[in-house]
N, C-alpha and C positions, 0 to 999 in steps of 0.2 A: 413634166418639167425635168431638167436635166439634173443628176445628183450634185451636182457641184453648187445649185441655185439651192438647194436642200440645206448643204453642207453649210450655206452660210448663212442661210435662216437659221438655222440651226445654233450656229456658232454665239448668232443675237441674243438668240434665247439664256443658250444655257451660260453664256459671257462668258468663252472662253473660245480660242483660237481655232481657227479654220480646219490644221494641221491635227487636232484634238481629237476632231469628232469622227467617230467611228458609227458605223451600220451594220446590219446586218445580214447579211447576204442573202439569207435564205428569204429576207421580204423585201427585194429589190423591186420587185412587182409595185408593191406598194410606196416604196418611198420615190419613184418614178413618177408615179400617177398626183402627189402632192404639190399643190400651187399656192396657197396660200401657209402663213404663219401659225394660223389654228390646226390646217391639216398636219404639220412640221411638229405643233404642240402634242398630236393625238400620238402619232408614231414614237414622241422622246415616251408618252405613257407607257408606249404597249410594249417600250424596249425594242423597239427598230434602230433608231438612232441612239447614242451613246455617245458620253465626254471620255476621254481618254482621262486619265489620273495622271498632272501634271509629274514629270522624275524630279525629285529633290535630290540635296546632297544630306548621304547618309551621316548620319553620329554614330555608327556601332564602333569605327575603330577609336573613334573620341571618347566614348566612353569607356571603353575599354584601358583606352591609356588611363582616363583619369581614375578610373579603379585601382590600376597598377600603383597611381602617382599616392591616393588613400593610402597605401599598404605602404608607402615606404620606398618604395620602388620607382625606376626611373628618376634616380638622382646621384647615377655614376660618374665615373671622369668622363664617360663616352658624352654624357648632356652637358655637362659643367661649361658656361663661358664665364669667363672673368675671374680672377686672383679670389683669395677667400673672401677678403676684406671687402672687395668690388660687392660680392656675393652677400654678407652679411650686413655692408653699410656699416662704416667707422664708429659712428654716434650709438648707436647700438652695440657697438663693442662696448664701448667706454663706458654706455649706463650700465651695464650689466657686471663691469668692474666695479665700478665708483662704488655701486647700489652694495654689490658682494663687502666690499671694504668697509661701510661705514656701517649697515648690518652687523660685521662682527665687533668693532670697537663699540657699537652701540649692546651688543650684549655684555659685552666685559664690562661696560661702564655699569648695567643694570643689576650686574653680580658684584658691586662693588669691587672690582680688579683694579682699578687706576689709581695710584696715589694721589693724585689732584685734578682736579678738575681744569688748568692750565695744560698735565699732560696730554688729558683728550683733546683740548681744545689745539695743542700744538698738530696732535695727528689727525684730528678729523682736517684742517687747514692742508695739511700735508697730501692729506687723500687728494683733497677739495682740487690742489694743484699737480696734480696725477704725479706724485713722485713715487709710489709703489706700482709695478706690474700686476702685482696681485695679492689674495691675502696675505702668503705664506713670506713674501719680503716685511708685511704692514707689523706682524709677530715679532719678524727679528728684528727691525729697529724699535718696535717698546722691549724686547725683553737688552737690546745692545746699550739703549737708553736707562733702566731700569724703572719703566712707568708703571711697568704690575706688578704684581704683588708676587713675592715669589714663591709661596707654597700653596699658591695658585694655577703655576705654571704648569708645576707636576701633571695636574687632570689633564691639560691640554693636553 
């Protein structure tokens, strides 16, 4: 039988494509002489006939990058798309202020720094409505107000 009728018994068998299967030269004698499906089955034993190993697409330089990306790396202006804020997401800016802000008035109140409890309650409201950038303004309006205490202030 011709190799080609081989080739795609062959292909039934081992389920994979026509284009796949390889032989081996040196027993073309015998893979010639094969007519049925069992003779086809005997030759893929003896390693006559052979599946080729389908080519995938490789991961080495994917991994590699994501190793870089672990370390720190590969996150210069050459990759950067989008403005920081784009980058960061607004919302996450502003918890991470608000969070910063009422953390520190929530310590001063715990160390009893606030004259009243009205003055926290004016600046935690004040945080609440983003009227500070950040701590170091949220300071100078209680210490411009005079809400702490002032021989308190010193440690700060």
């Amino acid at each position: 039988m011709s190799i080609a009728s081989v080739k795609r018994m062959a292909s039934d068998i081992l389920k994979a494509g026509v284009s796949r299967i390889k032989y081996d030269p040196t027993k073309l004698a015998d893979i010639e002489k094969a007519v049925t499906k069992d003779d086809v089955r005997a030759l893929i034993k003896q390693k006559a006939v052979k599946v080729k190993q389908k080519k995938g697409v490789s991961r080495a330089l994917g991994r590699a990058h994501d190793e870089e990306r672990r370390k720190g790396r590969a996150h210069k202006f050459s990759r950067r798309k989008g403005t920081h804020s784009a980058r960061a997401g607004g919302k996450k800016v502003w918890l991470n202020r608000i969070r910063a802000q009422r953390r520190l008035i929530k310590n001063l109140k715990m160390k009893g720094m606030f004259i009243s409890n009205a003055a926290y309650r004016e600046t935690y409201l004040k945080i609440k409505g983003g009227a500070f950038p950040d701590k170091a303004r949220v300071l100078m309006f209680l210490n411009e107000k005079k809400y702490i205490k002032a021989k308190e202030i010193a440690k700060k």
